[in-house]
C-alpha positions as CSV (number, residue, x, y, z in Angstrom):
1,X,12.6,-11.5,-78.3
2,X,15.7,-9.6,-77.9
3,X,15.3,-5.9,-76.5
4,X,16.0,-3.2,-78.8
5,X,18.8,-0.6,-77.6
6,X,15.7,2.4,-76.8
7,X,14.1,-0.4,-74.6
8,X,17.4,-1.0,-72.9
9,X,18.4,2.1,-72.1
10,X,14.7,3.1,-71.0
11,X,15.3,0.5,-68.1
12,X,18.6,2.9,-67.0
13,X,17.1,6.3,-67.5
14,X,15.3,9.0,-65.4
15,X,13.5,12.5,-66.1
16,X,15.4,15.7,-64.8
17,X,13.1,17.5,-62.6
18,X,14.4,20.7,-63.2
19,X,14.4,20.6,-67.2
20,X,12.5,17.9,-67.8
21,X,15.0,16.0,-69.9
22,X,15.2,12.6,-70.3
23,X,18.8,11.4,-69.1
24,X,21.0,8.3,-69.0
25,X,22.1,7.3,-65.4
26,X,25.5,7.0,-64.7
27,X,28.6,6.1,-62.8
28,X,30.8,8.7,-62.8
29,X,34.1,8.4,-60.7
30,X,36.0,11.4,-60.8
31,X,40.1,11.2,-61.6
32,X,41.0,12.2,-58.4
33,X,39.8,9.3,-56.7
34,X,43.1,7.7,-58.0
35,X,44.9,9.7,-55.3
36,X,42.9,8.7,-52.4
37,X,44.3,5.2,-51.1
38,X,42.9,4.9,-48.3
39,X,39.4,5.9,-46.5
40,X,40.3,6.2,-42.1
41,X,37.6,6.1,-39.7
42,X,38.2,4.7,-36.2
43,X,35.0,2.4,-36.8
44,X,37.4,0.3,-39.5
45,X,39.4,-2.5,-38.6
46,X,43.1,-1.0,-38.7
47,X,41.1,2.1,-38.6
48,X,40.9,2.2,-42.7
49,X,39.8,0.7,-45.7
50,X,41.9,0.4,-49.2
51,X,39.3,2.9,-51.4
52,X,40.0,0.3,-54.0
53,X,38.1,0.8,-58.1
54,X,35.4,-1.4,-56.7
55,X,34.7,0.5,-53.7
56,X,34.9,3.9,-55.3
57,X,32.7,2.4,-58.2
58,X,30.3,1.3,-55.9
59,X,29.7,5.1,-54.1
60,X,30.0,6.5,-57.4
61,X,27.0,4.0,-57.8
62,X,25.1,5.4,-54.9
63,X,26.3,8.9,-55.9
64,X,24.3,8.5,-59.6
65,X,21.0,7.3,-58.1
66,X,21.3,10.7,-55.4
67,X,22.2,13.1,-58.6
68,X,18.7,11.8,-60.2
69,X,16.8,13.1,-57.7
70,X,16.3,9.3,-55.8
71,X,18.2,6.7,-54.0
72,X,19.5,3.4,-54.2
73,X,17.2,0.7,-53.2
74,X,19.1,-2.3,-54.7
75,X,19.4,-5.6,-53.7
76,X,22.3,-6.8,-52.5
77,X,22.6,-9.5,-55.4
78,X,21.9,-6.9,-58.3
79,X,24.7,-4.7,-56.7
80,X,27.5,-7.5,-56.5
81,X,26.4,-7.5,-60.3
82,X,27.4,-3.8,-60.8
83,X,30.9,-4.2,-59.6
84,X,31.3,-7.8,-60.7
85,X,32.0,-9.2,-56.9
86,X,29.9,-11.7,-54.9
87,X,26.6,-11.1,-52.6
88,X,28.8,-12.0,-49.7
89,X,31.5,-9.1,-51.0
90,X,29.2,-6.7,-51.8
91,X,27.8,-7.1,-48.3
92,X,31.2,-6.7,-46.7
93,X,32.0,-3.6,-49.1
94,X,28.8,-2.1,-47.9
95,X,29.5,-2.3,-44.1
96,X,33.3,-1.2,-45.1
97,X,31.8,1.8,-46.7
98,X,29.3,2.3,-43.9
99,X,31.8,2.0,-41.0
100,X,33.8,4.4,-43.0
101,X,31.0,7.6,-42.4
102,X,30.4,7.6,-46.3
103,X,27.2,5.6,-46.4
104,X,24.1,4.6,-44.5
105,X,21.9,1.6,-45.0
106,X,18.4,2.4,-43.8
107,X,14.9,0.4,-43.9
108,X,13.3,0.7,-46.9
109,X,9.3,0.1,-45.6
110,X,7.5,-2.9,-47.5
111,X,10.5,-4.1,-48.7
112,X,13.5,-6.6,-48.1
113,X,15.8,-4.0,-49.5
114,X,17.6,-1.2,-48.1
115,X,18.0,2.5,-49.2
116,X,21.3,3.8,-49.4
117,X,22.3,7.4,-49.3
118,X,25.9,8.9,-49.4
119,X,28.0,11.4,-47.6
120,X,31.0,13.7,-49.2
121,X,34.3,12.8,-48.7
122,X,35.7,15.0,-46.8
123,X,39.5,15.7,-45.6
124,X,38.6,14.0,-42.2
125,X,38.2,10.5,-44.8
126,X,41.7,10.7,-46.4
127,X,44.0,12.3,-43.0
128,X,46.0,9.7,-41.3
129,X,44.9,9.9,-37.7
130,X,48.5,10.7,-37.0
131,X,48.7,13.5,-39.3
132,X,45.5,15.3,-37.9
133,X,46.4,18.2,-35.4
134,X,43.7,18.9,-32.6
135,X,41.8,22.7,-32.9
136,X,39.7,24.3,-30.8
137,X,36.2,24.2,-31.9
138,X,36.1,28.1,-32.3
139,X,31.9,29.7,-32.8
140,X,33.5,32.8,-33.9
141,X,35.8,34.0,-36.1
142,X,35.6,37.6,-34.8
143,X,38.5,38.4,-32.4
144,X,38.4,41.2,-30.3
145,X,42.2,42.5,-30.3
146,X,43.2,44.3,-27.1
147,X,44.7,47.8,-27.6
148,X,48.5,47.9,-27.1
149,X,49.6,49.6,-23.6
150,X,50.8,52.9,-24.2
151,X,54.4,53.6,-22.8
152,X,55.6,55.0,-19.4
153,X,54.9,58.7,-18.9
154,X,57.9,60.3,-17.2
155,X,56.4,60.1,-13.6
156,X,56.0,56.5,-14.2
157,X,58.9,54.4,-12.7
158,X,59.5,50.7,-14.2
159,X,58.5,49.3,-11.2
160,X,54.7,51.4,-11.6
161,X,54.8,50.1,-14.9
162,X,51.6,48.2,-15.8
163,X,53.0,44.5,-16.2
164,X,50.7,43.4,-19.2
165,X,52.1,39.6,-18.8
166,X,50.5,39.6,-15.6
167,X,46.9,37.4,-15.4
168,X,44.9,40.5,-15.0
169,X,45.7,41.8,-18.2
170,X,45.7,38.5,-20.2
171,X,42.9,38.6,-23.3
172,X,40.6,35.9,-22.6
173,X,40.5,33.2,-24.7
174,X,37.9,33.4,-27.6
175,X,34.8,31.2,-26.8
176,X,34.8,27.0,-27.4
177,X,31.2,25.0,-27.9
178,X,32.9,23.1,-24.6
179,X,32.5,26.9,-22.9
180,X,29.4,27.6,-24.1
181,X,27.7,24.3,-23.3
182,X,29.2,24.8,-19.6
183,X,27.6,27.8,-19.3
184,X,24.5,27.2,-20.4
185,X,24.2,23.8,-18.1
186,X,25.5,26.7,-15.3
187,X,23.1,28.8,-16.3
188,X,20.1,26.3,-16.1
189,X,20.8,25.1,-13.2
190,X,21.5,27.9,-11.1
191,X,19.3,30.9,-12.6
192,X,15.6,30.4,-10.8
193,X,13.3,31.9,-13.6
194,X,11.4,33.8,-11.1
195,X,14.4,36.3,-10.1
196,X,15.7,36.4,-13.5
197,X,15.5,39.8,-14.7
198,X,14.6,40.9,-18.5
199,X,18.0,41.7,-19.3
200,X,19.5,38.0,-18.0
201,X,16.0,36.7,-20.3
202,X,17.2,38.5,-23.2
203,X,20.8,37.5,-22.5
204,X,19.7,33.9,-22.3
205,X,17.8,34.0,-25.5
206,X,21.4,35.6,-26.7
207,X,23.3,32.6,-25.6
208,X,21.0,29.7,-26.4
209,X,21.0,30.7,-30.5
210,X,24.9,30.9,-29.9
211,X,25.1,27.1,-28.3
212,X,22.6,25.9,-30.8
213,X,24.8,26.8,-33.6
214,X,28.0,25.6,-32.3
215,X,26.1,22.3,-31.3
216,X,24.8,22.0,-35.0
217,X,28.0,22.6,-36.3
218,X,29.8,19.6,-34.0
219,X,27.2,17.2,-35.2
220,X,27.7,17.8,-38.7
221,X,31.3,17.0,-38.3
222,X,32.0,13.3,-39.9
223,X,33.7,12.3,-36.5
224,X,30.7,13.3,-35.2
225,X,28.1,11.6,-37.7
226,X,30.1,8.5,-37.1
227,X,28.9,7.9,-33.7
228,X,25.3,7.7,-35.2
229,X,24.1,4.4,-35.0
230,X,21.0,2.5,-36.3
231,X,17.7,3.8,-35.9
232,X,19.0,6.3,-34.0
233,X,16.5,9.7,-33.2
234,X,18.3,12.9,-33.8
235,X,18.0,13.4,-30.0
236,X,20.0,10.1,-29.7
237,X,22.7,11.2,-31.4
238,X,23.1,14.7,-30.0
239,X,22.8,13.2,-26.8
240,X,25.5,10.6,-27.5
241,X,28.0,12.3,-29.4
242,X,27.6,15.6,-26.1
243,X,28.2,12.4,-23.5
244,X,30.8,11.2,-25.4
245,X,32.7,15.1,-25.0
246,X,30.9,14.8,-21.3
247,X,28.8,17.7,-22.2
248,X,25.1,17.8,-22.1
249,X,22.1,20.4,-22.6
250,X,19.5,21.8,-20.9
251,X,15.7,21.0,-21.8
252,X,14.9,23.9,-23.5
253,X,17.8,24.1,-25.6
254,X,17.6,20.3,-27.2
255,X,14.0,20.9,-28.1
256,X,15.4,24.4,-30.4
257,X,18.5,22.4,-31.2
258,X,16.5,19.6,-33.3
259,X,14.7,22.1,-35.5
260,X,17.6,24.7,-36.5
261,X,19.9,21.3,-37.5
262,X,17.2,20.5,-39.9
263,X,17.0,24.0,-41.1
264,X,20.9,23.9,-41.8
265,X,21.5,20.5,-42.8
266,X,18.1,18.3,-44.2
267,X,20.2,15.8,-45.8
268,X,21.9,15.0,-42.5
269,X,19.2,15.1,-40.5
270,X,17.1,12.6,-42.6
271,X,19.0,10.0,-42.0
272,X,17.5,9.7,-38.2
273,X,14.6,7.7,-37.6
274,X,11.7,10.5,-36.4
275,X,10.0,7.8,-34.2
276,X,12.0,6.6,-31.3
277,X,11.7,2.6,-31.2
């Protein structure tokens, strides 16, 4: 017996936590995707992929499951069916789309099938590697301007002049993650705890939130979260994409680091396995 068109669209519908409505699931791709060629990611061959209707479709697929409060746990098969390609090109589209940063595929427990879950596309997708322009990772945007030097008094000769080009009168340069890290690794290793006074303690504790949020911040980035690879712990990851700027932390600061990234950013951080295989 055929299905009515209630019993059909029951199979495609979910329940709106918030209101409590009953709603159709969708794919909705918005219009600008037209102007977006091209996804770049070093992990692609050529380093991009043409963000073609069936690729765009097919995260706008993801997308739909994610805006109704779940995620994708589709066979391969029943998505090749979504955007009309083969399991063997739906495959290849996934690990595209995946090796692009916009996607992961993680285990989905008791089952042959995967979860997927989705990342925005951000300007880091759709720059030309050429085109990007390197910038310091700055932790601050407060600048402290130095004064202006006031001008010769009368006794003062040009040659007693104050020459404010001169090293010792340089600004110095605001403060990088690279810095920060640097010092802390300084710190650790040559501050014994026993001599350190309260006021070094407090200045530590000062310095530690200030590294742990310029760390968070790096890992969020999608060159970073591209360097994440399978099964990866959240340790794993820090640790890789720090080795990979030759950088690394101190104990103490990996363990705080963990918890204030999941505070900031849950959807990243559930993507890492919590059990280290």
């Amino acid at each position: 017996m055929a299905k009515t068109l209630a019993e059909i669209k029951a199979d495609y519908q979910y329940t709106d936590k918030k209101t409590g409505e009953v709603k159709d699931r969708t794919i909705n791709t918005p219009h600008y995707f037209r102007d977006i060629p091209r996804i770049y990611s070093p992990n692609l061959q050529d380093g991009y992929m043409d963000f073609c209707p069936k690729a765009q479709k097919l995260y706008c697929y993801f997308q739909g499951w994610e805006n109704s409060g779940s995620f994708c746990y589709e066979s391969q098969t029943e998505l090749g069916k979504v955007i009309d390609l083969s399991r063997e090109r739906t495959c290849k589209l996934i690990q595209k789309l995946q090796d692009a940063g916009l996607i992961t595929k993680e285990k989905n427990p008791g089952y042959l099938s995967k979860v997927y879950r989705t990342f925005p596309i951000t300007d880091a997708h759709i720059t030309p590697p050429e085109a990007l322009t390197v910038q310091p990772d700055i932790i601050s945007d407060v600048v402290i301007h130095q004064a202006a030097p006031e001008s010769a008094t009368a006794e003062e000769t040009p040659d007693d002049a104050p020459n404010w080009d001169a090293p010792e009168h340089l600004e110095p340069p605001a403060p990088t993650m690279i810095n920060v890290i640097e010092d802390a690794v300084i710190v650790a290793e040559g501050t014994h705890e026993s001599v350190a006074t309260t006021t070094e303690s407090d200045q530590m504790v000062i310095d530690d939130d200030v590294i742990v949020e310029a760390v968070c911040e790096r890992l969020s980035r999608p060159e970073s979260l591209r360097q994440s690879q399978r099964f990866d712990t959240f340790t794993a990851y820090a640790r890789r994409v720090l080795q990979n700027d030759d950088k690394r932390l101190p104990k103490r600061i990996e363990e705080r680091l963990e918890e204030r990234f999941e505070q900031l950013h849950p959807h990243l951080y559930s993507r890492f396995d919590p059990i280290p295989f």
